[in-house]
C-alpha positions in Angstrom: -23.4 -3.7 -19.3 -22.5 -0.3 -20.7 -18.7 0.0 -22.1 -16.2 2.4 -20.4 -15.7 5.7 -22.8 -12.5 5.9 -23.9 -11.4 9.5 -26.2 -8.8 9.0 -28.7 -7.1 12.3 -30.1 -5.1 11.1 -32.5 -4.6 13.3 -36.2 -2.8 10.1 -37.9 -5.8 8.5 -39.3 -4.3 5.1 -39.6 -2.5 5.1 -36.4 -6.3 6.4 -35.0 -7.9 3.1 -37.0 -5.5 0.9 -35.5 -6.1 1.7 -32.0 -10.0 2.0 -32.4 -9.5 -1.7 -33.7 -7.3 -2.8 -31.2 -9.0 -1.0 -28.3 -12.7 -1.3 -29.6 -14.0 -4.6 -28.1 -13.3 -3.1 -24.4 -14.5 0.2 -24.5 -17.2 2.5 -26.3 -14.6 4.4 -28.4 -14.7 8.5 -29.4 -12.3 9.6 -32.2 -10.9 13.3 -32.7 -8.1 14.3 -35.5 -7.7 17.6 -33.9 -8.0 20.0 -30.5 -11.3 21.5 -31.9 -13.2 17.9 -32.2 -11.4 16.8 -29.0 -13.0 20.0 -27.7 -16.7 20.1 -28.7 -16.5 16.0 -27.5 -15.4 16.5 -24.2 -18.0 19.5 -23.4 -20.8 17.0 -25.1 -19.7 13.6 -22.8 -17.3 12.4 -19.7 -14.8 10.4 -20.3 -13.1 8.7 -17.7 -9.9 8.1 -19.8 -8.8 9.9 -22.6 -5.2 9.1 -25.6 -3.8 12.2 -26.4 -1.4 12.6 -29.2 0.7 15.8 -28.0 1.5 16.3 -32.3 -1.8 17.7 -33.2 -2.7 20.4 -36.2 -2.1 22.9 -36.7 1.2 22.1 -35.7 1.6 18.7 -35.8 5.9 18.0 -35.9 5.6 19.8 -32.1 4.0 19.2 -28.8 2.5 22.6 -28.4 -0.9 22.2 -29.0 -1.0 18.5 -27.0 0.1 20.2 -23.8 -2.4 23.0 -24.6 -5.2 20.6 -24.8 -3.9 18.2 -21.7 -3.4 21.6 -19.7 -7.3 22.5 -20.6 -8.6 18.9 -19.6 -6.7 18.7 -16.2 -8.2 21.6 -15.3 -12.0 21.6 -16.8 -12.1 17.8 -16.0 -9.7 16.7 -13.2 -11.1 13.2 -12.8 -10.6 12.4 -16.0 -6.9 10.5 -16.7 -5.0 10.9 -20.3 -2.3 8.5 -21.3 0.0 10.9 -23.7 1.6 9.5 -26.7 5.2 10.6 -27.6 7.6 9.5 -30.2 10.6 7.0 -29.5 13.1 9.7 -28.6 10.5 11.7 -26.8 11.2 10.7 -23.8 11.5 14.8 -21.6 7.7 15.6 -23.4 6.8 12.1 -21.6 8.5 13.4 -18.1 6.5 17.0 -18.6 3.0 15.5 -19.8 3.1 13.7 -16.2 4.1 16.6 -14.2 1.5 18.6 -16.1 -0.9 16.1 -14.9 -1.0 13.1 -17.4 -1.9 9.5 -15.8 0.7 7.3 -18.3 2.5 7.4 -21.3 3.1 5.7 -24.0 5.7 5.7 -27.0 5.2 5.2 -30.5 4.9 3.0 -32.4 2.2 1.3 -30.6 2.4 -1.7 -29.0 -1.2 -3.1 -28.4 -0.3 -5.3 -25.8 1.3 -2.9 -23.7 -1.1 0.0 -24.9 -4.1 -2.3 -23.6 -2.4 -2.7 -20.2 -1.7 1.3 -19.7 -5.4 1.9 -20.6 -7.0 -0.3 -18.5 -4.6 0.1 -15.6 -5.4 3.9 -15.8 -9.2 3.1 -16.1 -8.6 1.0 -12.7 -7.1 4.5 -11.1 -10.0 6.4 -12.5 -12.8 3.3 -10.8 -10.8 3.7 -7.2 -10.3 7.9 -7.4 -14.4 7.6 -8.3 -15.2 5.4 -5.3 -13.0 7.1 -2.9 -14.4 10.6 -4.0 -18.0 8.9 -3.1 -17.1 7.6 0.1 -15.5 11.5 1.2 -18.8 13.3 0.1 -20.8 10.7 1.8 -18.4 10.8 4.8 -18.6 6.8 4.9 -16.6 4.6 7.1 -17.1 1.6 4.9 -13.7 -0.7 4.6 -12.6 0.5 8.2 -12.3 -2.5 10.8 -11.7 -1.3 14.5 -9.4 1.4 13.3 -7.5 -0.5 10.4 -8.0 0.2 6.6 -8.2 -2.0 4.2 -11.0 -3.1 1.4 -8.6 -5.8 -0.4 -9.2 -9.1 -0.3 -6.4 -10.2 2.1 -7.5 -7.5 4.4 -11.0 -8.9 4.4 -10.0 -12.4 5.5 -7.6 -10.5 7.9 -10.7 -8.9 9.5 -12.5 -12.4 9.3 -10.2 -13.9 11.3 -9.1 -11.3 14.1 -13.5 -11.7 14.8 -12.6 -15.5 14.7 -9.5 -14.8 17.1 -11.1 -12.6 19.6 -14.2 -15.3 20.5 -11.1 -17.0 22.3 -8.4 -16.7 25.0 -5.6 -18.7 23.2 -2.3 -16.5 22.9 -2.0 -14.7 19.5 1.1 -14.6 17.3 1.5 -11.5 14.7 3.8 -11.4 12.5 4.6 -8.9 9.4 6.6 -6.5 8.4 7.6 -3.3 10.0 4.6 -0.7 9.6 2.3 -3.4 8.6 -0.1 -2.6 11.4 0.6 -5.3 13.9 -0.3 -2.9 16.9 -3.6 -2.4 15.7 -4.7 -6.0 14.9 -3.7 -6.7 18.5 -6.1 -3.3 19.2 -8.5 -5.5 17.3 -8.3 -8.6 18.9 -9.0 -7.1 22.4 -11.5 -4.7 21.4 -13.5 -7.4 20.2 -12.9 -10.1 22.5 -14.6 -10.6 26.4 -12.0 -8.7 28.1 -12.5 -5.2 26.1 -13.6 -3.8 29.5 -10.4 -4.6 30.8 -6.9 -3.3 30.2 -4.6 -3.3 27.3 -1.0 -2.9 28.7 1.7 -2.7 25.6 5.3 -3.4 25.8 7.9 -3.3 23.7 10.6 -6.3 24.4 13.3 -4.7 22.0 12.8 -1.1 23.1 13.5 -1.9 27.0 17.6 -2.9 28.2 17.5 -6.2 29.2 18.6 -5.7 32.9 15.3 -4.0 32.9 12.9 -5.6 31.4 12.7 -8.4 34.1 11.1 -6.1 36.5 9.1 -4.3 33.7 7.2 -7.6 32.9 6.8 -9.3 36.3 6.8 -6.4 38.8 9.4 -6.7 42.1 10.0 -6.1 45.8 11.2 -3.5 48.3 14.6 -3.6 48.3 14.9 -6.6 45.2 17.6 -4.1 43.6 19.2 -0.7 44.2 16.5 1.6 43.5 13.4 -0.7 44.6 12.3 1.8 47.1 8.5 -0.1 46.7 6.6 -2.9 45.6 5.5 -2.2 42.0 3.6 -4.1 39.7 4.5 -5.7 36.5 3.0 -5.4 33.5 1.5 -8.9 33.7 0.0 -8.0 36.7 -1.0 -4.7 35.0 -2.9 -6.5 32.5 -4.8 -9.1 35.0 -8.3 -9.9 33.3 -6.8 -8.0 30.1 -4.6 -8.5 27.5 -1.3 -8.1 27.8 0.7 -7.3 24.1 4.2 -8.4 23.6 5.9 -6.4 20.4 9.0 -7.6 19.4 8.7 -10.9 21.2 12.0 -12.1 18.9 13.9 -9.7 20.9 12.9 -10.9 24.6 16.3 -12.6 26.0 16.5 -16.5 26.4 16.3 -16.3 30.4 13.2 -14.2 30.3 11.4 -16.7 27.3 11.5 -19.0 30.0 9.5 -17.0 32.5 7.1 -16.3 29.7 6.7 -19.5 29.2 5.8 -20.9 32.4 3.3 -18.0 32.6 1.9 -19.6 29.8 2.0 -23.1 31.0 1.0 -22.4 34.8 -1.0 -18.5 34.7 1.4 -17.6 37.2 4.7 -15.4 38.0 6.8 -14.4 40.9 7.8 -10.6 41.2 11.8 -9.8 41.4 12.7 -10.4 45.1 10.4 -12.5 46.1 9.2 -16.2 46.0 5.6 -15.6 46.1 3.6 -17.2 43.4 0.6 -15.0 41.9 -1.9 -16.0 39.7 -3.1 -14.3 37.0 -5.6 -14.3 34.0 -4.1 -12.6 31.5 -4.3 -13.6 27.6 -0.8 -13.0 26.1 -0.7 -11.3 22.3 2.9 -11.1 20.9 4.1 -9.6 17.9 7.5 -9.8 15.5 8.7 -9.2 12.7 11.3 -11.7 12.9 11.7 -14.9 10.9 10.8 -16.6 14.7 11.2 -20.0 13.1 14.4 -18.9 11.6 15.1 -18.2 15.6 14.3 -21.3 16.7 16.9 -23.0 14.5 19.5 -21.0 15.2 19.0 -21.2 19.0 17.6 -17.7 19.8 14.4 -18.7 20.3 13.0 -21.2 22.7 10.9 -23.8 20.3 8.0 -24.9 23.3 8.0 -20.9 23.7 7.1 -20.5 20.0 4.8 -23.2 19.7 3.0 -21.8 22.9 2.9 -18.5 21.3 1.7 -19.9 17.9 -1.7 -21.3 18.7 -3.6 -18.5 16.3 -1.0 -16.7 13.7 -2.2 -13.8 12.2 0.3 -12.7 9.0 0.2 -9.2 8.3 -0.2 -8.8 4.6 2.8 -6.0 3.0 1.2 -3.0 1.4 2.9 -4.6 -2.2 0.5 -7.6 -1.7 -2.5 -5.3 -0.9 -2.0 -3.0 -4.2 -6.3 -2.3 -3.9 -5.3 -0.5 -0.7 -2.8 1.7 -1.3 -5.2 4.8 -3.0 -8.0 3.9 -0.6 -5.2 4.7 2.0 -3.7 7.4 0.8 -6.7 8.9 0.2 -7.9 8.4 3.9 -4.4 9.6 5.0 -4.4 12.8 2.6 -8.3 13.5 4.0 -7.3 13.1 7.9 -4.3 14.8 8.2 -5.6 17.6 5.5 -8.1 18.1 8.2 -6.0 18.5 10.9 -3.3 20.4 9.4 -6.9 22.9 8.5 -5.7 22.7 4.6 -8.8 22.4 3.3 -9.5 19.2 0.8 -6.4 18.5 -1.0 -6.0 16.2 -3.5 -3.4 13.9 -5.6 -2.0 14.8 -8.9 -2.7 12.0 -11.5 1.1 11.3 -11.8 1.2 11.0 -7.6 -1.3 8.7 -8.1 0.6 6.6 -10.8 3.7 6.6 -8.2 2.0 5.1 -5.3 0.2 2.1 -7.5 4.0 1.7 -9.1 5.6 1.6 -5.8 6.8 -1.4 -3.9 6.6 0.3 -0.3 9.0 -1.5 1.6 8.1 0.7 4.6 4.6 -0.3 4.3 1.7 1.3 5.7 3.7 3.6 8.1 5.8 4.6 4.8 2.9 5.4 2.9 1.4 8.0 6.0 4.5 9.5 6.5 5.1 10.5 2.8 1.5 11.9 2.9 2.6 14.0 5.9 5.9 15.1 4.8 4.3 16.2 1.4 1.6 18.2 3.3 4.5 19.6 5.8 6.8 21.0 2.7 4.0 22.2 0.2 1.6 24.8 0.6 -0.8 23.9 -2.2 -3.7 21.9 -2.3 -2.7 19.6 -4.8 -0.3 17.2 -3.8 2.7 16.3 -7.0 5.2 13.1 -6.8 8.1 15.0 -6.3 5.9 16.4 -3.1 5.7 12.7 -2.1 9.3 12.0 -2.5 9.2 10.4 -6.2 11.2 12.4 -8.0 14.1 10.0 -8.8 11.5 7.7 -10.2 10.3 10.5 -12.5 14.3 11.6 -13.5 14.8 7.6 -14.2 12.1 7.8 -17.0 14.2 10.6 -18.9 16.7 10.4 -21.9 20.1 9.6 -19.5 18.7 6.5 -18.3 16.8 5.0 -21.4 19.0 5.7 -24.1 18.0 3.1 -26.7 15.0 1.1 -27.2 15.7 -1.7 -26.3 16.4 -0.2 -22.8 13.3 1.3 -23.3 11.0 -2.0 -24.4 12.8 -3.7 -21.1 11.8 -1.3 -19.1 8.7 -1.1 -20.6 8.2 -5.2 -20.5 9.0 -4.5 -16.5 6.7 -1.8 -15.4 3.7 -3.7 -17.2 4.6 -6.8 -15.4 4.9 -5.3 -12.0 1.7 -3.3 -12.5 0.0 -6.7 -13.2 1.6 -8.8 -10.7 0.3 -6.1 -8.0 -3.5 -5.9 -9.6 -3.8 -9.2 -9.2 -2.5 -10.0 -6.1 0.8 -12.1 -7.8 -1.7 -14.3 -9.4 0.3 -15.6 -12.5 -2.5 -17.1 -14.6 -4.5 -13.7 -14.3 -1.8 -11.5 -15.0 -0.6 -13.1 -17.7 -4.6 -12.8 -19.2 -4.2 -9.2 -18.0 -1.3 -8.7 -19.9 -2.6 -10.6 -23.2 0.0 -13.2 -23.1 0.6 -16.7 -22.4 1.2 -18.2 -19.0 4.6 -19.7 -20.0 5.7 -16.3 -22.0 5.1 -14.5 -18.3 7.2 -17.1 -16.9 10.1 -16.6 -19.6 9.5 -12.8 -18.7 9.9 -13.0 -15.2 12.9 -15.2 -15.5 14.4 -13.2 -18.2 14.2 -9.8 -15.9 14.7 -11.2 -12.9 11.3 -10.4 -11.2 10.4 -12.4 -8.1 7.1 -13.2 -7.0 
């Protein structure tokens, strides 16, 4: 298998020996000294990833001729990513290599360990920006299940088991976080299941008052309540032979869980206003983002009601635990509503690409969309920056007023490795730890020692 070509442009010969020896055994390694040889190598060979020292000859003590040469390689070779190197107290060259369009940094004097991290980190940017560049060219649908996204592991045994789910009629229980995509996986599960020809009636429990929601769900009489001036269906009824999809179920009152639950037990309801008994066959999907177990132990939440509601779970993965998925995303989000808008095919800066992989989106899926659109709504460009995505007080913590010695910087350092690791491998301690060239107890004294949860 061939090696990955990496470009070193470093003039300090022994700092250049030291990362060709450190680096060497992963990649097929290039070495320049100065702009000219960096030059006359890139026009010769790709690169997917290139070091840049921004001290280069002819004048070596400034960073004039770095950003000349990172300028030149953003723009003749934009899918290429360059990791800048800056001194200790460099720290505003750093914070304008990666507006400028730099991937990563990294401060002198080298630390191998973190060094090997940034560069194969950045080559794993490079890998996804390649395969989602394929995929638009090709105009490929691949990694898209009945409308949701996803080519990460968890997502695939997501999709496994929403085909598993929809063979059946047994009520489905979704739970996740907000903007996780609970809506669609219910989408999914009646698309694919018998009663797809039928109708999917929504309702939201939390969004309706509760003196209302009665007659929302089970329909009522002529005359069961001032303003009854007809029979009306519920949405039960609605949703007779269909599915019928319950968001919010933590929010549905306690007298109302009980009517649920009967319908669960029996197939049957009686509208508002009347004592009639109807029948109906209707497969009940509900969806929370509640702790519904939580709910039950603190009495807001019938128990048989959840255990009735529980007979196929279906956990929503966060974006955080899906990090594979958050470029193919963005990507698909940036393409879709680029079309829309009729903007043409923008792209991400390398340092907006950085931002989302460092990013913990506690919004989620939604987040990530709505940060695409915002930065499409208030730029007119067709690249989009971090500070278009809404990053910028990530990039002004990385500047001299927040990291004023090193050991602030090394922590910070020590954190941002971890918590790139942690995400590329899915929280798996043993194979971060390998990623990150250290010892399984030394990740566990790091985590404890920073306070990082996993």
């Amino acid at each position: 298998m061939n090696k990955r070509k990496l470009l070193i442009v470093e003039d300090e010969v022994a700092v250049a020996k030291q990362l060709k020896w450190g680096l060497g055994s992963s990649y097929d390694i290039s070495m320049a000294h100065d702009p000219v040889q960096a030059r006359n190598l890139i026009k010769k060979a790709k690169y997917s990833v290139v070091i840049l020292d921004l001290g280069l000859p002819p004048n070596p003590d400034n960073p004039v001729e770095g950003f000349k040469l990172l300028e030149e390689i953003v723009f003749t070779s934009p899918q290429t990513k360059v990791i800048v190197t800056t001194g200790n107290s460099e720290h505003e060259n750093a914070v304008r290599a990666i507006g400028l369009g730099a991937a990563d940094f990294y401060a002198k004097p080298v630390d191998l360990n973190l060094l090997s991290f940034t560069v194969e980190r950045t080559f794993k940017i490079h890998e996804l920006e390649q395969i989602n560049e394929q995929m638009r060219q090709q105009g490929e649908a691949s990694g898209s299940f009945c409308g949701m996204l996803g080519v990460s592991p968890a997502m695939t045994k997501l999709f496994a088991r929403i085909r598993q789910v929809s063979t059946t009629d047994y009520p489905v229980l979704i739970t996740g976080a907000s903007g996780t995509g609970k809506e669609m996986a219910a989408l999914a599960v009646h698309k694919l299941s018998g009663r797809a020809n039928h109708s999917l009636v929504i309702i939201n429990c939390g969004a309706i008052p509760e003196n209302l929601l009665e007659s929302e769900l089970f329909g009522y009489e002529k005359g069961a309540f001032t303003g009854a001036v007809g029979r009306k269906a519920g949405r039960l009824q609605q949703a007779d032979k269909g599915t019928l999809f319950l968001d919010e179920i933590g929010e549905l009152p306690l007298n109302l869980q009980v009517k649920i639950l009967r319908f669960l037990q029996e197939g049957t309801i009686e509208r508002v206003g009347s004592e009639k008994i109807i029948t109906l066959d209707t497969r009940i999907i509900a969806a929370t983002n509640v702790d519904l177990e939580a709910a039950v132990r603190n009495g807001t939440f019938r128990q048989d009601l959840f255990f009735r509601l529980n007979v196929v779970p279906l956990k929503m993965p966060d974006l955080k635990e899906r990090p594979e998925d958050i470029l193919f995303l963005a990507q698909n989000f940036l393409r879709e509503e680029s079309k829309a808008l009729g903007r043409g095919q923008a792209r991400f800066m390398p340092e907006a690409i950085s931002a989302m992989a460092a990013y913990d989106w506690p919004g989620n899926v939604r987040e990530l969309q709505n940060r695409i659109r915002r930065a499409l709504g208030t730029s007119n460009g067709q690249v989009i920056s971090s500070n278009d995505l809404g990053f910028e007080n990530r990039e002004q913590a990385m500047d001299m007023d927040s990291i004023k010695t090193l050991k602030k910087a090394r922590d910070a350092a020590e954190i941002k490795a971890i918590r790139q690791a942690l995400a590329l491998k899915n929280n798996n301690i043993s194979q971060a730890a390998k990623l990150l060239q250290i010892s399984r107890p030394t990740l566990h004294d790091l985590l404890k020692k920073h306070d990082i949860k996993t």
